[in-house]
Backbone as CSV, one residue per row, in Angstrom:
resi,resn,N_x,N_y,N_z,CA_x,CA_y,CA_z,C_x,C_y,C_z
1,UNK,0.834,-1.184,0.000,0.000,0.000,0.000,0.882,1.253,0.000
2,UNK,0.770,2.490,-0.774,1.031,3.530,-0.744,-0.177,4.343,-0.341
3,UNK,0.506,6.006,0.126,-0.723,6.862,0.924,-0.450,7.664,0.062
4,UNK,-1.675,8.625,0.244,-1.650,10.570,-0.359,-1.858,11.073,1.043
5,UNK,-1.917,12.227,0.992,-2.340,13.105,2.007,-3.089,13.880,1.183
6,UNK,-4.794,14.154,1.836,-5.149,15.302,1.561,-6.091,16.212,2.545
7,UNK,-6.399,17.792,2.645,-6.586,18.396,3.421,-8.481,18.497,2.888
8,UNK,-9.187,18.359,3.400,-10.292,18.360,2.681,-10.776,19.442,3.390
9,UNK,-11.748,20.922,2.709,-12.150,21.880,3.087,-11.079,22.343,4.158
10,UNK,-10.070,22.411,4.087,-9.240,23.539,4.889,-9.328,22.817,6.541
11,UNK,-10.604,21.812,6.495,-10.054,21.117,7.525,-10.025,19.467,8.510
12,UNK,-10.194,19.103,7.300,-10.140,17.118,7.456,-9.650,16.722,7.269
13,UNK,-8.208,15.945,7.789,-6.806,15.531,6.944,-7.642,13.846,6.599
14,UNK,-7.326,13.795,5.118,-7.534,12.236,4.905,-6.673,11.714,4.414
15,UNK,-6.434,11.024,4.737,-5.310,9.993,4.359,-5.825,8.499,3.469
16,UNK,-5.427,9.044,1.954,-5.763,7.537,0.590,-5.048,6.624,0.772
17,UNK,-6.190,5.552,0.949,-4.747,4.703,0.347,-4.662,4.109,-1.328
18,UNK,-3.611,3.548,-1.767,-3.440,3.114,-3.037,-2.977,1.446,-2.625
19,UNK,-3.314,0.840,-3.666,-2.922,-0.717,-4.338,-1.681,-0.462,-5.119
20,UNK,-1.112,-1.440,-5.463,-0.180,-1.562,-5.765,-0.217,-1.491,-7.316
21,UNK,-1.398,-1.108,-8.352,-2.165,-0.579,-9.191,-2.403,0.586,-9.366
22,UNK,-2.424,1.634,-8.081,-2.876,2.622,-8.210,-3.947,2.934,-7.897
23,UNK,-4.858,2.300,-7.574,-5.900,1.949,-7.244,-6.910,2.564,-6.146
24,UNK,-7.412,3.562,-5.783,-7.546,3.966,-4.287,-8.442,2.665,-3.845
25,UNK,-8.181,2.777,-2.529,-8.706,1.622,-1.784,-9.471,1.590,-0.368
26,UNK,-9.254,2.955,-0.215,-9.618,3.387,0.780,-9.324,4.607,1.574
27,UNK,-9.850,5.114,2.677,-9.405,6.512,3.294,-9.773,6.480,4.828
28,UNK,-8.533,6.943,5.557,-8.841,7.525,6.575,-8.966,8.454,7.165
29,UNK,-9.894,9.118,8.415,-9.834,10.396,8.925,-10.002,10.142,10.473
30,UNK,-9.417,11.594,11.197,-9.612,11.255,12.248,-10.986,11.571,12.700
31,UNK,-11.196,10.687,13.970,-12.648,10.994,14.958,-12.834,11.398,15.848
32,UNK,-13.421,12.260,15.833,-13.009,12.829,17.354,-13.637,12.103,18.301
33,UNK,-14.534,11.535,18.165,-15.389,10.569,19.514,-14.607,9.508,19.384
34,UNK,-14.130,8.793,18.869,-13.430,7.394,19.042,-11.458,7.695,19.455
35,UNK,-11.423,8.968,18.903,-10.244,9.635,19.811,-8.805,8.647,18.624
36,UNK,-9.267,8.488,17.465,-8.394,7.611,16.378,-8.692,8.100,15.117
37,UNK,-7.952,7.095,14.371,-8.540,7.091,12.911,-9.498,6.136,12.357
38,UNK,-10.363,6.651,11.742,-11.277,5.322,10.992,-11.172,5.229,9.478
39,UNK,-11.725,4.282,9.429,-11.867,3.966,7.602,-13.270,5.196,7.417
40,UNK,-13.077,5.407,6.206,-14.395,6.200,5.890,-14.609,6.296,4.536
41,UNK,-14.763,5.391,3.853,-14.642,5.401,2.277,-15.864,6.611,1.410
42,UNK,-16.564,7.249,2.266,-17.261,7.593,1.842,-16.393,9.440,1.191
43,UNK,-15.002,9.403,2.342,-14.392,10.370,1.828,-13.758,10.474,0.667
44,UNK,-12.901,9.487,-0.055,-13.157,8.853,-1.616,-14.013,10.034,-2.563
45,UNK,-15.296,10.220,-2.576,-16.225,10.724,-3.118,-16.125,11.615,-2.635
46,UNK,-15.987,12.238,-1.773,-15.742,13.732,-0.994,-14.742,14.400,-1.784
47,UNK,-13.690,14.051,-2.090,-12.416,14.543,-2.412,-12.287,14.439,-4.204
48,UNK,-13.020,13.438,-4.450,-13.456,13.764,-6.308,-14.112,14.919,-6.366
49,UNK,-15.379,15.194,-5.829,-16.593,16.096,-5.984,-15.900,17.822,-5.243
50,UNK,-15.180,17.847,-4.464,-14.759,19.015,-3.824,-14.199,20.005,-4.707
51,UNK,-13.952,21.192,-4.546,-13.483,22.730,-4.929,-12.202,22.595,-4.144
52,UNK,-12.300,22.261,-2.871,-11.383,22.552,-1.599,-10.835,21.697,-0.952
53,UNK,-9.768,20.956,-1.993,-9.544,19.915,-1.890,-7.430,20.097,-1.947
54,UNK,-6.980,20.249,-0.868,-5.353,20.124,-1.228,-4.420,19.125,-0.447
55,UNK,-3.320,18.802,-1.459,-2.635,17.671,-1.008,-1.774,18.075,-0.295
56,UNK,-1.565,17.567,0.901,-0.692,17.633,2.145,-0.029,16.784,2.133
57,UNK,1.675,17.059,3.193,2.647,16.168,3.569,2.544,15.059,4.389
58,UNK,3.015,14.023,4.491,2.148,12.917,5.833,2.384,13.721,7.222
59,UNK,3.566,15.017,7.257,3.785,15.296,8.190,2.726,16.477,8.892
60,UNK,2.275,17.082,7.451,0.939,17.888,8.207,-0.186,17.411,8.242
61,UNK,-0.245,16.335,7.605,-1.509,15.255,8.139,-1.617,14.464,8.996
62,UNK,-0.266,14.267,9.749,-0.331,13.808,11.214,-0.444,15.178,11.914
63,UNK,0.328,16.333,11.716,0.020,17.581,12.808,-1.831,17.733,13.319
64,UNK,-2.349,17.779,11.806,-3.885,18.097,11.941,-4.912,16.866,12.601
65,UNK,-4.437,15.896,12.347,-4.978,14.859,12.959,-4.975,14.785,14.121
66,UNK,-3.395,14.839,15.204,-3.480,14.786,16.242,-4.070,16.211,17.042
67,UNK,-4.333,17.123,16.226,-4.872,18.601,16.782,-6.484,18.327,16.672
68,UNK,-7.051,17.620,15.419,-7.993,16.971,16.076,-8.628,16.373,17.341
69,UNK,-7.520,15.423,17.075,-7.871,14.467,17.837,-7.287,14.433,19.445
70,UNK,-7.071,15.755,19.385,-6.552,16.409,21.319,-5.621,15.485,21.740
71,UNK,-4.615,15.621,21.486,-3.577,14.688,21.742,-2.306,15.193,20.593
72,UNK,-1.099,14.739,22.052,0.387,15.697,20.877,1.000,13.768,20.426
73,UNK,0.484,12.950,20.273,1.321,11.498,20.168,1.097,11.028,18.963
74,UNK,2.104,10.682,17.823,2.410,10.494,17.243,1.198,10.146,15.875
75,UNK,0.326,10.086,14.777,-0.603,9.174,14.342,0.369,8.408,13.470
76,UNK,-0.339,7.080,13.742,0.388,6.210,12.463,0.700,6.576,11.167
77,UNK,1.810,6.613,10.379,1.103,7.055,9.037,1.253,5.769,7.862
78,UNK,1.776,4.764,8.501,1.753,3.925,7.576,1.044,2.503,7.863
């Protein structure tokens, strides 16, 4: 699996994933009630259809995630 980073509306870091095809396969974002990341494929379609849509570093998509997600510890990124 390979990742993208992207910032959705200025403020949802999602994180794609790709197949070894190219393939997207899936996406994660953080939650704030479950205090993690989840799958959310529905962001996929979010990020085709958007205006406000920019690609971020894994490193500012862990910053925004964990600022989400109230907590300074590390998010997975791989």
């Amino acid at each position: 699996m390979t990742y993208q980073y992207f910032l959705l509306g200025d403020t949802v870091p999602v994180r794609v994933a790709f197949n070894a095809k190219g393939q997207r396969m899936g996406a994660e974002v953080p939650n704030c009630d479950k205090g993690t990341l989840v799958q959310d494929a529905t962001y996929l379609s979010r990020l085709e259809h958007s205006f406000e849509v920019e690609e971020i570093t894994p490193e500012q998509f862990r910053e925004r995630a964990e600022a989400m997600l109230g907590r300074s510890e590390n998010v997975a990124l791989n």
